[in-house]
MARVO-394613 format. One record per residue (C-alpha): x, y, z; residue number from 1. Coordinates in nm, 2 decimals, padded with zeros to 4 digits. Layout:
! residues N
<node east="X" north="Y" up="Z" n="NUM"/>
...
This chain:
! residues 103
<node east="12.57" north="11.43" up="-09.07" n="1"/>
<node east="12.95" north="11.53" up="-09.09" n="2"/>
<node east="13.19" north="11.29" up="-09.09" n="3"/>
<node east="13.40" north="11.47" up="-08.77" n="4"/>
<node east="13.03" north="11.34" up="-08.55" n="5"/>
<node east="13.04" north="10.98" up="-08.72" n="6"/>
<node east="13.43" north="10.93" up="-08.62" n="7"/>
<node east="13.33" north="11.06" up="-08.24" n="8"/>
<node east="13.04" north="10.80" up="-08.24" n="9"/>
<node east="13.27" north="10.56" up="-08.37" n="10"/>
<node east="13.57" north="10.64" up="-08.15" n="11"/>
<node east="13.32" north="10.66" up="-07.89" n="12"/>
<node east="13.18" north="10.30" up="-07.93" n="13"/>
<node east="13.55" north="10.17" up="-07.92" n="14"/>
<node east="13.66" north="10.29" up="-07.62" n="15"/>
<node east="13.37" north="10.19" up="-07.46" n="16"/>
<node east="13.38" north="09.82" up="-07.60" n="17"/>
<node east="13.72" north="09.75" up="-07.52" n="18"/>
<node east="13.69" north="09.76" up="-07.13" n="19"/>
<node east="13.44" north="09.57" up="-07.20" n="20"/>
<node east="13.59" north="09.28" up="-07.45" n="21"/>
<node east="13.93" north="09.29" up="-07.23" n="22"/>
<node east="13.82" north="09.09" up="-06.90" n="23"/>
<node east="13.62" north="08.85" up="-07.11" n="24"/>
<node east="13.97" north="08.79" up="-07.34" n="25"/>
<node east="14.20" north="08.80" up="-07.08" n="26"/>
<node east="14.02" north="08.58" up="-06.78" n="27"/>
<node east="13.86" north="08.30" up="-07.04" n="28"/>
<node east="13.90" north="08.00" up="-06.90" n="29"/>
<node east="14.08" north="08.14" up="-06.55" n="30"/>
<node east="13.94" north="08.11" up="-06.18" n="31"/>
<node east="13.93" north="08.42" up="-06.07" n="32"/>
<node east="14.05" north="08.42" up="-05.62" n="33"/>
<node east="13.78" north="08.39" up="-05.42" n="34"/>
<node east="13.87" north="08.73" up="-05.27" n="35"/>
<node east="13.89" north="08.95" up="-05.59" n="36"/>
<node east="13.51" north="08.73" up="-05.65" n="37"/>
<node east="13.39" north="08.88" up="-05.35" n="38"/>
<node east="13.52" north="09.23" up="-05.39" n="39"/>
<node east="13.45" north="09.24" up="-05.78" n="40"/>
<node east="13.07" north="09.10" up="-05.66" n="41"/>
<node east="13.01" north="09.44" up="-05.41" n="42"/>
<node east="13.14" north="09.73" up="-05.67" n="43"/>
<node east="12.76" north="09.74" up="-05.80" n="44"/>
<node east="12.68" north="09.81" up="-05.44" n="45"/>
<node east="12.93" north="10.07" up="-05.32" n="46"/>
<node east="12.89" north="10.24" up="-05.68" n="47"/>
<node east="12.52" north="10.28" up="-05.61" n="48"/>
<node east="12.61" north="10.37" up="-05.25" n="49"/>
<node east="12.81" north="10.66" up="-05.38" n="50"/>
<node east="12.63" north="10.78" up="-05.61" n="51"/>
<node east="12.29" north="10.84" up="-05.36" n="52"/>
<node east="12.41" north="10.93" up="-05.08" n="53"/>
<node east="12.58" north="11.27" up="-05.16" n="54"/>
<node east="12.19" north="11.32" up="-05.33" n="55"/>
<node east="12.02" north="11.26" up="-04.99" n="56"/>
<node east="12.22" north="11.54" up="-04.78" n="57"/>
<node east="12.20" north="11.73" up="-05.07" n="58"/>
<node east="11.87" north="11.71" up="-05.15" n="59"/>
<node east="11.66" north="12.02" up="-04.99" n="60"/>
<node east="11.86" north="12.28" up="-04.74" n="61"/>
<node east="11.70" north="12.08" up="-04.42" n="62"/>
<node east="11.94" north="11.77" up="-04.37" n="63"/>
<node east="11.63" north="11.58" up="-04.24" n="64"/>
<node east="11.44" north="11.57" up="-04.52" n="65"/>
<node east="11.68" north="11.36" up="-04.69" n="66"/>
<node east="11.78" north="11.13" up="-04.37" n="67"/>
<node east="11.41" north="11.08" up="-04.31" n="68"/>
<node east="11.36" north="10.94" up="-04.69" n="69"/>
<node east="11.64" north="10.74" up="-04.65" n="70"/>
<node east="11.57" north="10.62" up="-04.33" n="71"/>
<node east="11.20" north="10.52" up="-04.47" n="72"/>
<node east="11.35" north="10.42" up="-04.80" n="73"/>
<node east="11.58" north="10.12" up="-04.60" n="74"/>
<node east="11.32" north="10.03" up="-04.37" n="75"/>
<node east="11.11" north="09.96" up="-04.61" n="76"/>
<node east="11.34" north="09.75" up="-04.82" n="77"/>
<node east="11.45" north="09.56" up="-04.49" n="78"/>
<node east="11.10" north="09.44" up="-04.48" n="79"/>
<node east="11.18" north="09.29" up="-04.79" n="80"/>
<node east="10.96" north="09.51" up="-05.02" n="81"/>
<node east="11.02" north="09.57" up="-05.41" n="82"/>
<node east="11.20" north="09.83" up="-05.53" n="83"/>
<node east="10.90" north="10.03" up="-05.69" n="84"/>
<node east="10.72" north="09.96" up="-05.26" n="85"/>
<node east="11.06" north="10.14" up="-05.14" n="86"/>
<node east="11.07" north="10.46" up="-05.36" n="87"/>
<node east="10.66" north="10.47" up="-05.39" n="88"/>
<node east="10.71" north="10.43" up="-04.95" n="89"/>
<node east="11.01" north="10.68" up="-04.95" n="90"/>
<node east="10.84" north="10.91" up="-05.18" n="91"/>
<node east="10.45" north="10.90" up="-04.95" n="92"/>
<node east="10.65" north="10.92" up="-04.62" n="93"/>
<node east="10.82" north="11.26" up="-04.74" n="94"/>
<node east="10.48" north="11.39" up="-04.89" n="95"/>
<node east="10.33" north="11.37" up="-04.59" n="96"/>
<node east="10.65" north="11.52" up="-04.41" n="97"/>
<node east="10.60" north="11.82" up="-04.65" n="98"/>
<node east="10.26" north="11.87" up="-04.55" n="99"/>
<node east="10.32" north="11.86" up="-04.18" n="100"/>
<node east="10.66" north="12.05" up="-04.21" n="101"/>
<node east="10.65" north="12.29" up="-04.47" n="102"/>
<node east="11.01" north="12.35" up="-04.57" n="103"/>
C-alpha cells in the first residue's frame, strides 16, 4: 500500500474521531438545557426526514408512485408495525400498483 493512502486513512480516522471525542470532553459532567435536549433528541429524525423525502418525489417520473409508498409506508408504521412490516407493506402495496398501473 503507499504510504500517501495510509496518511489519508489516518487523517481520515482523525477528523472523523474528533467531532466525535469533543462533546463527550467538553459537556462531562454538564447538564445540558432542557431545550438544546429536546432539539439535540429530534436531529436523528429531521436528518432521516431529509434524506427520504427528496427520494420519494424523485423516485419514478409519476409523483404518485412515490406519495402512494409513502402514504402506505406511514400508515403502516402508525399501526404500530416494525420496520421490516413497513418497507415489506410499502414495497407489496407499490407491486401491486405496478401491476394495475403500468408506469
Amino acid at each position: 500500500m503507499n504510504s500517501t493512502v495510509i496518511g489519508m486513512i489516518i487523517g481520515m480516522a482523525v477528523v472523523t474521531y474528533i467531532p466525535r471525542l469533543l462533546p463527550f470532553v467538553l459537556f462531562k459532567g454538564k447538564e445540558m438545557p432542557f431545550f438544546l435536549q429536546g432539539v439535540l433528541k429530534n436531529i436523528p429524525y429531521a436528518t432521516l426526514g431529509a434524506l427520504i423525502f427528496p427520494g420519494v418525489l424523485l423516485i419514478q417520473d409519476d409523483i404518485t408512485y412515490g406519495l402512494l409508498g409513502a402514504a402506505a409506508a406511514i400508515l403502516i408504521a402508525y399501526f404500530g408495525a416494525n420496520v421490516i412490516v413497513v418497507v415489506l407493506g410499502a414495497i407489496a402495496v407499490l407491486s401491486v400498483y405496478s401491476i394495475f398501473i403500468p408506469l
